[in-house]
PATI-858918 format. One line per 4 residues: their letters; for each residue x, y, z of C-alpha. Coordinates in nm, 4 decimals. Each point is the difference from the previous one (the first is absolute). Example, Ala and Ser with C-alpha at 12.3 -4.5 7.8 and 13.67 -1.06 7.14 Angstrom:
BEGIN
AS> 1.2300,-0.4500,0.7800; 0.1370,0.3440,-0.0660
// end
This chain:
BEGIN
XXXX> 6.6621,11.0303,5.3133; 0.2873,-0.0258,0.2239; 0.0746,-0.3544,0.1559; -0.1259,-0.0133,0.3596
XXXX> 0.2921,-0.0413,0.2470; -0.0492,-0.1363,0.3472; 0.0915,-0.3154,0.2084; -0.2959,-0.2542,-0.1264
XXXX> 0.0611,0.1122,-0.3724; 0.3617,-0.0120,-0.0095; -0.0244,-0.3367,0.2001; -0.2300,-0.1743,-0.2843
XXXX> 0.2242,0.1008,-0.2605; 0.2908,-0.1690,0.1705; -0.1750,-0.2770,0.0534; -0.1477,-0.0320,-0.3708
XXXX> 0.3591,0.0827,-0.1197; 0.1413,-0.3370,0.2071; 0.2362,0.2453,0.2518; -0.1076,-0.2513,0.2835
XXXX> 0.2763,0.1344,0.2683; -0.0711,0.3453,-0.1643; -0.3612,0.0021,0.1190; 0.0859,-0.1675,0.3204
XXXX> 0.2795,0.2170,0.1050; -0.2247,0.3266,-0.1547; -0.2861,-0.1810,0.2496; 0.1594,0.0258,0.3052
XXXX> 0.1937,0.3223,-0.0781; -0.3709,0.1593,-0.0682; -0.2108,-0.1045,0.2666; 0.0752,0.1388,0.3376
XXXX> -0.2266,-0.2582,0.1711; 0.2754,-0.2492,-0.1253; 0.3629,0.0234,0.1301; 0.2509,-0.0577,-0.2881
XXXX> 0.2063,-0.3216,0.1184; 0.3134,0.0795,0.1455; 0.3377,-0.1781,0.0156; 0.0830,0.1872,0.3519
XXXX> -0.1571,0.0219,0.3390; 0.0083,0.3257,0.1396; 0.1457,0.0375,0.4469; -0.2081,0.0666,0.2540
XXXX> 0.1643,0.3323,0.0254; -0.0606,0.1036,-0.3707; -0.3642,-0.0713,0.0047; -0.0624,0.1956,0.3911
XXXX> 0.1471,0.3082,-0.1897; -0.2670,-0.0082,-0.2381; -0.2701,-0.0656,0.2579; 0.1473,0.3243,0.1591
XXXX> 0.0143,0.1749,-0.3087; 0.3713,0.0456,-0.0165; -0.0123,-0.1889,-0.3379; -0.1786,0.0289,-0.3363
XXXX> -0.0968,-0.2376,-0.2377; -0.0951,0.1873,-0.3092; -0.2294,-0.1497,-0.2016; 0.0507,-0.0180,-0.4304
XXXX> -0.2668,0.2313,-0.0651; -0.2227,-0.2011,-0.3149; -0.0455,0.2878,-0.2664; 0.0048,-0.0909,-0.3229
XXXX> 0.3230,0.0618,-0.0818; 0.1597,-0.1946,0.2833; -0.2285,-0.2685,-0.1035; 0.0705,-0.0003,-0.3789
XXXX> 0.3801,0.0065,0.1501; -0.0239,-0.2750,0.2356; -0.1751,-0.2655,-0.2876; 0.2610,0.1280,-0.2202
XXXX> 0.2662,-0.1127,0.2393; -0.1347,-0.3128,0.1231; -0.0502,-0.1211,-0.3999; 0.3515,0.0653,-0.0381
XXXX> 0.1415,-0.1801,0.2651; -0.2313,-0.3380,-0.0977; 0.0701,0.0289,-0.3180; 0.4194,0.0667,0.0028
XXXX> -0.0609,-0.2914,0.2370; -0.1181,-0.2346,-0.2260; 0.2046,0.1473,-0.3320; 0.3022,-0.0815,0.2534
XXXX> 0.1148,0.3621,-0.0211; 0.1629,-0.0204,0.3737; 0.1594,0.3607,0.0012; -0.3308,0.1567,-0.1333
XXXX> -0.2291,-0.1765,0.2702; 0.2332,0.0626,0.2540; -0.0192,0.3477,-0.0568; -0.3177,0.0197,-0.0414
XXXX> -0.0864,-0.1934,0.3407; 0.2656,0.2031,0.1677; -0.1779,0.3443,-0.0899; -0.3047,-0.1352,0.1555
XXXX> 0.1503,-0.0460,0.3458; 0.2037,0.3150,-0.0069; -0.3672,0.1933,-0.0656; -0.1313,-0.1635,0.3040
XXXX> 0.2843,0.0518,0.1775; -0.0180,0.3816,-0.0362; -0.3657,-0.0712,0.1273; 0.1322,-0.1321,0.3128
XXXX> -0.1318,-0.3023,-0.0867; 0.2479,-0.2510,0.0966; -0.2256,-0.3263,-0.0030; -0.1011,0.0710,-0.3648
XXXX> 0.3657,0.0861,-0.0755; 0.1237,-0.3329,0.0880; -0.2330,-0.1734,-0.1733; 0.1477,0.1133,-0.3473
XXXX> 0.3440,-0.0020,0.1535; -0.0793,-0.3428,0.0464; -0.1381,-0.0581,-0.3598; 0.3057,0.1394,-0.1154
XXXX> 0.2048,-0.2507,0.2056; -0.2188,-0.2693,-0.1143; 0.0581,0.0925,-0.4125; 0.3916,0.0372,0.0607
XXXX> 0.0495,-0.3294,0.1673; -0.2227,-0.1837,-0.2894; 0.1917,0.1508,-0.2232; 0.3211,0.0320,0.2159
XXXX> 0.0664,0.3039,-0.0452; 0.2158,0.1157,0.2651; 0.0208,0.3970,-0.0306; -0.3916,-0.0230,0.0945
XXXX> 0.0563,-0.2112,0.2610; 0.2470,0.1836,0.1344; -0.2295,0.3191,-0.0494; -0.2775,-0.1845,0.1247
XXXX> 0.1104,-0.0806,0.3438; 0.1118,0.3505,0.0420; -0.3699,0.1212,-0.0449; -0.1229,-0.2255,0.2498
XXXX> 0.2565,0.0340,0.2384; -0.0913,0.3774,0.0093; -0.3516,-0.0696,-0.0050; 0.0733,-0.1809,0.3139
XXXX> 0.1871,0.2113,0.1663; -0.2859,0.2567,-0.0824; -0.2347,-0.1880,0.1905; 0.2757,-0.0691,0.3055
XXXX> 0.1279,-0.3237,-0.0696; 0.3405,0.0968,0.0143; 0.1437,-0.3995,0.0186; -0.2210,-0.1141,-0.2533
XXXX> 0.1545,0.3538,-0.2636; 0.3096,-0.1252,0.1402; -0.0730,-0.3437,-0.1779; -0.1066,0.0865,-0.2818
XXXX> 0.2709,0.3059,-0.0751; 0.2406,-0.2540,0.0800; -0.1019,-0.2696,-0.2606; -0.0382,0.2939,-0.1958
XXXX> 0.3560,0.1149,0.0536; 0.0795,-0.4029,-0.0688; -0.1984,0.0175,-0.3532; 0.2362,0.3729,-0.0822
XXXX> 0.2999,-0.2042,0.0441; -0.0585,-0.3213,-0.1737; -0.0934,0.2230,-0.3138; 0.2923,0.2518,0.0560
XXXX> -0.3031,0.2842,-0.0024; 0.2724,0.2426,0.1983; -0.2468,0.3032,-0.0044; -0.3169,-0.1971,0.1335
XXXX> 0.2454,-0.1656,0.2829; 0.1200,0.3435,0.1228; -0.3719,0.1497,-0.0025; -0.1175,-0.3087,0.1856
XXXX> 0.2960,-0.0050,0.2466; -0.0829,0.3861,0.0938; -0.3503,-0.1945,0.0609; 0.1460,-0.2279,0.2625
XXXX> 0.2298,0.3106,0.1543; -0.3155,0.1763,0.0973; -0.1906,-0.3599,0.1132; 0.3312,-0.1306,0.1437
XXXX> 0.0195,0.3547,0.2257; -0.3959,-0.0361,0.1004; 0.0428,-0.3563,0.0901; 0.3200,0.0709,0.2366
XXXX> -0.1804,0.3066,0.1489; -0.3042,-0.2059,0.1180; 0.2430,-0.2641,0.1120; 0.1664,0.2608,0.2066
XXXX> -0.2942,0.1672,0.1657; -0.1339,-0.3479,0.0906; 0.3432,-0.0816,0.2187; 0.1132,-0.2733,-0.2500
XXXX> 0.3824,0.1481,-0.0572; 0.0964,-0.2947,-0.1396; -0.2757,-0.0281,-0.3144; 0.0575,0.4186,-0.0148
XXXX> 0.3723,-0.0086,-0.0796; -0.0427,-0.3447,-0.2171; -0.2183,0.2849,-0.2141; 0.1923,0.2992,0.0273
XXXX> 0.3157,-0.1959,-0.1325; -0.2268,-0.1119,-0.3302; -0.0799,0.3623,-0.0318; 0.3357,0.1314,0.0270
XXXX> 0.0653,-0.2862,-0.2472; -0.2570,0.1096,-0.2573; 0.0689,0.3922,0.0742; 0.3815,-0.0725,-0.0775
XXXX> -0.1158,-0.1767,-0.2975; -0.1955,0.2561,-0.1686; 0.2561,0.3076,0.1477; -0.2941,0.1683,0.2405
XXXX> 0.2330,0.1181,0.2293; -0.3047,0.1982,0.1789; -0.1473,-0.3729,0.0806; 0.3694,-0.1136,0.1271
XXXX> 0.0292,0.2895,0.2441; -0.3445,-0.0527,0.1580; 0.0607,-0.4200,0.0272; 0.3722,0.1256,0.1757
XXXX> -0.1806,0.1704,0.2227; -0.2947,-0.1949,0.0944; 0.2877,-0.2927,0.0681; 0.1491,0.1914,0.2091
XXXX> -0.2499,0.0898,0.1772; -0.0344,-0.3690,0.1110; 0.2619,-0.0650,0.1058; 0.0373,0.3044,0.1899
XXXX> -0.3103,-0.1639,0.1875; 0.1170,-0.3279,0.0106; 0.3616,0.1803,0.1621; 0.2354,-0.1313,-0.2712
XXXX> 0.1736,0.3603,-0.0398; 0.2845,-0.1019,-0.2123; -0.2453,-0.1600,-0.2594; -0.2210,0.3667,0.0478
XXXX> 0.3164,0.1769,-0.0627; 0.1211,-0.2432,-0.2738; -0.3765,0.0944,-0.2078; -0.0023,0.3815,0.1116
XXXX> 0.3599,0.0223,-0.1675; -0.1521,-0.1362,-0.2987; -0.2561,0.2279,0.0280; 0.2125,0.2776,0.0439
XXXX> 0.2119,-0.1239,-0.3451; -0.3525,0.0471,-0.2094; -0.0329,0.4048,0.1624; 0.3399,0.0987,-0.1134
XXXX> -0.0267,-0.1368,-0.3028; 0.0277,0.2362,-0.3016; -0.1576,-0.2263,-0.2244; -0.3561,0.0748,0.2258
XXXX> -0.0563,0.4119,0.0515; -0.3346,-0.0822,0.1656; 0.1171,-0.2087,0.2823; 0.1966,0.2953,0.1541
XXXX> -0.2487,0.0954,0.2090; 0.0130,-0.2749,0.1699; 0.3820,0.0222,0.0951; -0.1039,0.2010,0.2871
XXXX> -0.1824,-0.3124,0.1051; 0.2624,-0.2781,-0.0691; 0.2633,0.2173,0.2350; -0.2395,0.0176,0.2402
XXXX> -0.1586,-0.3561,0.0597; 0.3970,-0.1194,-0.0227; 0.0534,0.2508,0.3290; -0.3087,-0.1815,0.1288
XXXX> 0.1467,-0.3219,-0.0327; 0.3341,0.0477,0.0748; -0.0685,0.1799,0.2909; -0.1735,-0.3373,0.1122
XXXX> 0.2540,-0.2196,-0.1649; 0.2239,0.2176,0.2796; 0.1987,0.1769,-0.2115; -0.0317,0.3753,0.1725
XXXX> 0.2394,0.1616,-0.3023; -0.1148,-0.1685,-0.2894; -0.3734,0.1117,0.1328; 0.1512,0.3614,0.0225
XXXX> 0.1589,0.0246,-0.3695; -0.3049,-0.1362,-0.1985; -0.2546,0.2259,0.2298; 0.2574,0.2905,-0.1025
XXXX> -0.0416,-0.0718,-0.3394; -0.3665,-0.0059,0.0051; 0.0050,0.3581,0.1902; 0.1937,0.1727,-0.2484
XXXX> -0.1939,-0.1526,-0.2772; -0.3314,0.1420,0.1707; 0.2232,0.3481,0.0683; 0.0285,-0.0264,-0.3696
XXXX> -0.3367,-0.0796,-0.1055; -0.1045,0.2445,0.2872; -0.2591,-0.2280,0.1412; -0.0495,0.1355,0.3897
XXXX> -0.1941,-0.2800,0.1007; 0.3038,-0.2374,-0.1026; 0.2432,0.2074,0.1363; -0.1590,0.0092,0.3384
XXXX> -0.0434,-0.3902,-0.0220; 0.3690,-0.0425,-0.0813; 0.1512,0.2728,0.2466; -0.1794,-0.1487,0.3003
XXXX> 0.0576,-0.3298,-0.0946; 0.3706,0.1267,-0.0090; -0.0325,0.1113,0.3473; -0.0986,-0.3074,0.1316
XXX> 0.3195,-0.1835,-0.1800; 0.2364,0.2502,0.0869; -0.1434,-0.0320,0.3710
// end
């Protein structure tokens, strides 16, 4: 007779085996009248999407092969643990939180991101440390905390560098490009100019690190744009140019497109900075590239915005 798998049975035999964390971990992570502990506390914002059903929080569904797979899991993770087999229980641990992560289930996530942090520091171990910040930073920037991902993909980035772990430090510092850019952006949008180019310079910082040239041209931009507001035109200028640099690169094809842009937000601000010609060549530019690319709605844009110059 086959061996009867479901949540009681497979929790006895943990217990009778001695897996005590097993069975308490397999407890939680069975019982949806108990919430598994978690090491992060989701915004305000993240949990009113779910109330509006803009979210989903799957659930791991308890079949008896997920539950055969889970106890197998959890055993191995106790019991590298105690064998002091760091790299195995790591792993082990870490493909845990990555299932629950694909269940968008970012509480339960970090609370075997933080299991994994927990093993690597007893055992100091600093490629999981360094790998186990990174999973909770993005488990907190899943749930909207972008400061507290930014802390934690920072230490992480810290943890890369003491162990000279040059591929986990350039994935984790494409991490802070896209929190860095988020952070700035809200900063921005909330009138804080200040805090928003403080950001946008770590971003451009990161992006130049890892050579995301895509994530440089957007930060130029956005820059710009405040000071634009702010009426600093040479500074506008001075990050448009920039900007401008990236587009006619030939080392980045897929920024082309946006030449037409660049040429035409320097016209914008030149023509504010006062400088009538300089306004004139760069709108020119961006006419013949839409002539080229024979966009009508750009053309028209450019031409009548020529008009006005020339008048």
């Amino acid at each position: 007779m086959d061996e009867k798998i479901d949540e009681e049975t497979v929790g006895i035999k943990l217990l009778s085996e001695g897996y005590m964390q097993a069975y308490i971990d397999f407890y939680y992570l069975t019982h949806p009248d108990c919430k598994t502990p978690s090491y992060i506390d989701p915004s305000p914002l993240f949990e009113k999407e779910f109330q509006l059903n803009k979210r989903t929080r799957h659930t791991l569904e308890l079949n008896p092969a997920n539950l055969t797979s889970l106890k197998n899991e959890l055993v191995d993770g106790e019991s590298f643990q105690r064998e002091g087999e760091i790299k195995k229980c790591f792993k082990t641990y870490l493909s845990v939180a990555q299932q629950f992560e694909q269940l968008n289930d970012f509480e339960t996530a970090s609370y075997f991101h933080k299991r994994c942090l927990d093993v690597s520091n007893e055992f100091k171990y600093t490629e999981g440390q360094a790998l186990a910040f990174k999973g909770l930073g993005i488990c907190e920037e899943k749930v909207y905390n972008k400061f507290e991902a930014k802390e934690n993909l920072e230490t992480a980035l810290e943890k890369a560098a003491e162990g000279n772990l040059d591929g986990i430090a350039r994935d984790v510092s494409k991490d802070l490009v896209r929190v860095y850019q988020s952070i700035a952006v809200d900063h921005d949008q909330n009138n804080e100019p200040e805090a928003a180019l403080d950001f946008f310079e770590k971003c451009l910082d990161m992006a130049h690190r890892v050579e995301d040239q895509a994530k440089e041209a957007e930060c130029y931009q956005q820059i710009a744009n405040i000071y634009e507001n702010q009426g600093d035109m040479d500074k506008a200028i001075d990050y448009l140019n920039r900007f401008l640099e990236i587009c006619l690169s030939k080392s980045n094809e897929q920024l082309k497109e946006q030449l037409g842009l660049a040429y035409k937000r320097l016209s914008e601000v030149e023509s504010k900075a006062g400088n009538t010609s300089k306004a004139i060549e760069y709108l020119g530019k961006a006419l013949k590239l839409a002539i080229e690319g024979v966009n009508k709605g750009a053309q028209a844009d450019c031409t009548l915005g020529l008009g006005l110059l020339l008048n």
